[in-house]
N, C-alpha and C positions, 0 to 999 in steps of 0.2 A: 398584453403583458410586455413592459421592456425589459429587454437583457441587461444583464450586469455586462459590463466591462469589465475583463479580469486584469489584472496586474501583476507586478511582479511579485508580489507578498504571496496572492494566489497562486500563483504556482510554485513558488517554493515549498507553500506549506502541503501544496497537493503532491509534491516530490516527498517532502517529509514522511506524508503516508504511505507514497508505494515502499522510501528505502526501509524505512520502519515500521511498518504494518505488519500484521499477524495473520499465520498460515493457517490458522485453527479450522478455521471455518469452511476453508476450501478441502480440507484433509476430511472436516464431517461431512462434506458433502457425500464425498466418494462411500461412504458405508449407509447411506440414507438409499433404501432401495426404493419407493416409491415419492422421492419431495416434492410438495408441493408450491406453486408459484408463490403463495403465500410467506409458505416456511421461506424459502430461498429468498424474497424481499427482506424478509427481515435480517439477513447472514449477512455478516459483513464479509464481501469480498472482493475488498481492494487490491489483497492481493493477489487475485485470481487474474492472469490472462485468457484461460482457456480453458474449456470443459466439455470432455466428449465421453458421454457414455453411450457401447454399439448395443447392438441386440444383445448378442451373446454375453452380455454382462461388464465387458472389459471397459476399464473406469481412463481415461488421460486427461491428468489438471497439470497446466502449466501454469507457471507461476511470472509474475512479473521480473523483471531483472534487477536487482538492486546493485549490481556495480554501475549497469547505468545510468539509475536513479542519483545514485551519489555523485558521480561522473558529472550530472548535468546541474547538480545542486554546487558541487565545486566551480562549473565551470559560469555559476548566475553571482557565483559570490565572491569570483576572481578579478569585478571591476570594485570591490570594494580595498581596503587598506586588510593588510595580516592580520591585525589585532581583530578586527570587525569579522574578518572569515575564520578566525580559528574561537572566538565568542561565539558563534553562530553553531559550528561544527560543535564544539562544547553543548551547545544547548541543545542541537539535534540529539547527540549522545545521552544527556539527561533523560528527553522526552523517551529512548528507546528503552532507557531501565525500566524508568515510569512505568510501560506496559509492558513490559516486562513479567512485572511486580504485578499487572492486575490478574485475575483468576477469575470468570464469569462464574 
């Protein structure tokens, strides 16, 4: 199988999901006392950095960082013209209502 070659659309739009991604599913993990590798394939957890549950029950989900996220999406769209990075930033915006708005 060959790799894709990622680009820079790729990664912006992989930025886009961590700045604008949803916690939900990292939050139901935490109350899910038995999950199984199945269920958790299926969660989206983009924006999960980290998950540790001990013996004794005690749940820690870190979450990815979105000022960085955005930090790094300013700083991919800072070789283009004003107009084009604050178009861009606009449309990030939109997409974040967008789901927003969705309700699984």
């Amino acid at each position: 199988m060959e790799k894709k070659e990622l680009g820079r659309e790729d990664v912006i739009e992989a930025l886009k999901e961590i700045a604008f991604g949803r916690v939900n599913r990292g939050v139901e993990l935490t109350y899910l006392s038995e999950p199984t590798a199945q269920l958790i394939r299926k969660m989206d957890l983009s924006a999960v950095a980290e998950f540790k549950r001990n013996a004794n029950g005690t749940v820690e989900v870190k979450f990815v960082d979105r000022v960085k996220a955005l930090s790094a999406l300013y700083e991919m769209l800072g070789t283009g013209d004003a107009n084009e990075a604050a178009e861009f930033l606009e449309a990030l915006e939109q997409a974040g209502e967008e789901r927003d708005d969705w309700r699984p």
